[in-house]
N, C-alpha and C positions, 0 to 999 in steps of 0.2 A: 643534535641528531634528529632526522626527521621520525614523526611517530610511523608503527607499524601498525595497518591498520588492515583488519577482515572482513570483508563484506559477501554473505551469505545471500546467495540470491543477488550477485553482481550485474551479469547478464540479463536481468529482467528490465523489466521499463523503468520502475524507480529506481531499482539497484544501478543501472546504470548512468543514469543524470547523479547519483549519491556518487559512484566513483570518479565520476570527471568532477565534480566540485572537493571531493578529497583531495586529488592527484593537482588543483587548482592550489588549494590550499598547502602545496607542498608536503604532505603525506606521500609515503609507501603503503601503495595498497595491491592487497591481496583478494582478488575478485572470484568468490566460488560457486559454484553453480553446474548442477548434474542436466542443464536445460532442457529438462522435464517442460519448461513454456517460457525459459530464458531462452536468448536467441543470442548467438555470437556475432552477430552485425553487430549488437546496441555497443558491443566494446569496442566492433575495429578503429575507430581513430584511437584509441589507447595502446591497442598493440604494440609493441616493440619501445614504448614508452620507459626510461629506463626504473622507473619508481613503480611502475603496473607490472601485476603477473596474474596470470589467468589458470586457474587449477579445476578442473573437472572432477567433481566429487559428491556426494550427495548425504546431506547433513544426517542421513539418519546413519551413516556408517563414523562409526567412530574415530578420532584421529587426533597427533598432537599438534601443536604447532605454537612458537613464540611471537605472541602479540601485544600490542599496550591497549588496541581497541578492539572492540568486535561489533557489530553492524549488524544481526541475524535477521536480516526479510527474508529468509527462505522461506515460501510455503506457496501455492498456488495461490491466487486472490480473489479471481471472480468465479461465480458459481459454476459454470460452464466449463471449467476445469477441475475445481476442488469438488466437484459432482461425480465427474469421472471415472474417479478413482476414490471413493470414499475414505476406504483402511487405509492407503495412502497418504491420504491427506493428516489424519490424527496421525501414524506415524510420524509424516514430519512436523506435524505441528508440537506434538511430544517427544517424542524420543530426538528428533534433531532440535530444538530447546536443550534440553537434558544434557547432551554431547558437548554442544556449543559453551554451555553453563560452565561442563567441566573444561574446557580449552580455556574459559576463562579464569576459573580458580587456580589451575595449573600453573597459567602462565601472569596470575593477579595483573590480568585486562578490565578492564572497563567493560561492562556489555549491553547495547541498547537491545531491546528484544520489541521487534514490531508486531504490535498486537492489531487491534481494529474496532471498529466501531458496532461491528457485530455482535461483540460482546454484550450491547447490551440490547441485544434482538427486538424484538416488535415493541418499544421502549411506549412506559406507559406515563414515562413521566418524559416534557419536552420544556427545550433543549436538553442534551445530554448533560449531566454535568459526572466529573469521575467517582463522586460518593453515589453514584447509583448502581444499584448490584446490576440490572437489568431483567429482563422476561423474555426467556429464549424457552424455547422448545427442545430438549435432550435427546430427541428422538425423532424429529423432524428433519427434511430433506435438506437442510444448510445447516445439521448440527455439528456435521464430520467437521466445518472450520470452525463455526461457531466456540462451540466445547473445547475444541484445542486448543484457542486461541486463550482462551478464561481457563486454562488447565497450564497452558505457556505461563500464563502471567503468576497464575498461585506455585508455580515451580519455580518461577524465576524471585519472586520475593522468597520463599523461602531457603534459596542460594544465598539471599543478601541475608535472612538472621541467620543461618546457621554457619555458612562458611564466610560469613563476612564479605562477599562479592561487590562491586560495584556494580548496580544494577538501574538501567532506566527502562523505562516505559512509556513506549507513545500507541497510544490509541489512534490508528491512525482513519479518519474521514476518508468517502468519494474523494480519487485524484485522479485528475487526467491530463496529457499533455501530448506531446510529439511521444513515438514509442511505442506506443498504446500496441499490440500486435490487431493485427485486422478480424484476425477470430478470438478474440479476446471475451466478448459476448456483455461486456458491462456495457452501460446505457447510454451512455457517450460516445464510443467507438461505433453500437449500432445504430444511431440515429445519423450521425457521421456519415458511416457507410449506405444507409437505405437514402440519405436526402444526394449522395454522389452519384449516386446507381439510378437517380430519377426517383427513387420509390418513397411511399411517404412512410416515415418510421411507425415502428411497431410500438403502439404505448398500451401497456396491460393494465387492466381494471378500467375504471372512469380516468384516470390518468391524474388524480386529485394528489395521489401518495407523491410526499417530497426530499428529497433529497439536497444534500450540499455538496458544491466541487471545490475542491483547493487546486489551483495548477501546481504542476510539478514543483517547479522551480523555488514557491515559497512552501511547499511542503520539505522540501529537501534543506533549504534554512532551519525549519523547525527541529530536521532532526541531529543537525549538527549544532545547534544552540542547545537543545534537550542532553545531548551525549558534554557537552563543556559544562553542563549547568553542576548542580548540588541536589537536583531532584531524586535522591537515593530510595530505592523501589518505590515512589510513587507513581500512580500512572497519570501521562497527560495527554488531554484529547489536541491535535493536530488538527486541523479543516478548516473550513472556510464555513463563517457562520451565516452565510446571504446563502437563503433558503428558498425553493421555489419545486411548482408541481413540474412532473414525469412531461404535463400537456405543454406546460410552458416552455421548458426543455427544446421538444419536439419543434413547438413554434416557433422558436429562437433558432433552432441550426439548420431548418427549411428556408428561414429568411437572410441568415448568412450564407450560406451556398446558392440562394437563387432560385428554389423551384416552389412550387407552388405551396402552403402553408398549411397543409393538411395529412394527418395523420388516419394510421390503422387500427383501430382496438380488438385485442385477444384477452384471453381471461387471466385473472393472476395468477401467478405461479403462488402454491402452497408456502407458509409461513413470510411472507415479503413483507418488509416493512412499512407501516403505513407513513410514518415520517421519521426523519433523520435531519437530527442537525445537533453540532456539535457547540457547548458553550466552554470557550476558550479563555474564559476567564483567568485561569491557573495557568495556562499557557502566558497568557500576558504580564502576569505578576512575576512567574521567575523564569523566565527566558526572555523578557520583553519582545517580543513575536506577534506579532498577525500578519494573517494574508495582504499581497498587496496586489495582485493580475488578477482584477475586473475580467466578468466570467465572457465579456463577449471578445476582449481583449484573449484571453487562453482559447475560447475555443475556435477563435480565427487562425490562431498558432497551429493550432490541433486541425484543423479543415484542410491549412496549407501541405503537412504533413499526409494525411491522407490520401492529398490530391495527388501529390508526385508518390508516393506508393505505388496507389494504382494505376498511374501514367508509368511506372515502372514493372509493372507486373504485366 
């Protein structure tokens, strides 16, 4: 019997590459999503699909349902959104964790809970590794996801000692791929769009602060090797450990699209990370997983996709 499988935050960009590779793998899956910044395109070739159902719901309202998996990305992801709406944000990063927790005790599912890399905010120790508690800000302008996210996680292990849950945790790095929505506002899709549009992207501060991109596709490996594994509430970082500055970025997807190789600078936005990068070590030991789509290889992927967007818009 094929497994029954829930994915919260179906409709979104990752949610959506995670359900075609389920529904790939012969899974029945249940794609949910209140698309708050999911979008019902990313599902139509799943439509009508006999194994896919698509349910409009929003994980902070409560609800039952018989599952053997659970999948919870529901939350906003990039600042730009999860900014928006702040109380919003920790509701669902809390109260729909919480919900989800309980569908899964109920129905003794499996639950992976996607957490992030935020968690360990302006990180004073590099590379990340998961024995690091992190340095975030409580009360700073990215704490609404921040906070929830480390507030998901210390709810979701304490599902797994008290009520015995089957509980994973991926920390999940910068991803980017086809999907990406166009106002999406992470640094990828804008540089993207300002180097389409002729414009030279926007890179805040000296542009020295760095980041890591995993592309979709081997993120979305990660987290179905993570959900088969035996990694019981432990959390594992997910991402692409090849690191590189905001300016480099910028220079790289000016010279993939073609226009001239210069950039804008503005000031940083309060609490931003000065570097990010994730060490996947743990990742490697019990999922046997690393990235394998070289970053000019994905964001050629990611170019093509924007291009016919906006030749379609």
């Amino acid at each position: 019997m094929a497994r029954r499988i829930l994915v919260t935050g179906g409709a979104g960009f990752l949610g959506s590459h995670l359900c075609e590779r389920l529904i790939e793998d012969g899974a029945e899956v249940i794609c949910l999503d209140n698309f708050f910044t999911g979008r019902r395109e990313n599902v139509d070739r799943l439509l009508g699909h006999r194994r896919f159902e698509l349910m409009r719901h929003d994980v902070t309202e409560a609800m039952t349902l018989e599952v053997d998996e659970i999948y919870h990305l529901a939350c906003p992801a990039s600042p730009i959104h999860y900014q928006r709406n702040p109380v919003r944000t920790i509701r669902t990063g809390v109260v729909g964790t919480l919900n989800m927790l309980d569908v899964a005790r109920e129905s003794r599912a499996r639950v992976l809970i996607a957490s992030t890399s935020e968690v360990y905010g302006d990180p004073e120790v590099h590379p990340q590794r998961e024995d690091y508690w992190g340095h975030v800000n409580p009360i700073g302008s990215r704490a609404c996801y921040d906070e929830s996210k480390r507030c998901a996680e210390a709810v979701a292990v304490s599902y797994a000692r008290q009520y015995a849950v089957e509980v994973r945790i991926a920390r999940i790095f910068n991803t980017y791929g086809p999907r990406l929505a166009l106002d999406d506002g992470r640094v990828v899709s804008n540089f993207i769009l300002q180097a389409l549009r002729g414009e030279p992207p926007t890179v805040y501060g000296t542009g020295d602060q760095t980041r890591s991109f995993c592309y979709v596709s081997d993120l979305v490996e990660g987290l179905v090797r993570l959900m088969a594994s035996g990694a019981n509430a432990v959390p594992v970082n997910l991402g692409n450990p090849s690191e590189c500055t905001m300016r480099e970025l910028a220079e790289k997807v000016t010279a993939l699209v073609g226009i001239e190789p210069r950039v804008r600078y503005e000031e940083l936005p309060a609490d931003d990370p000065r570097q990010r990068r994730p060490d996947i070590a743990r990742a490697r030991e019990l999922l046997g997983w690393e990235p394998l789509v070289g970053l000019d290889e994905g964001l050629r992927a990611t170019i093509d996709y924007f291009r016919g967007r906006l030749g379609a818009a």
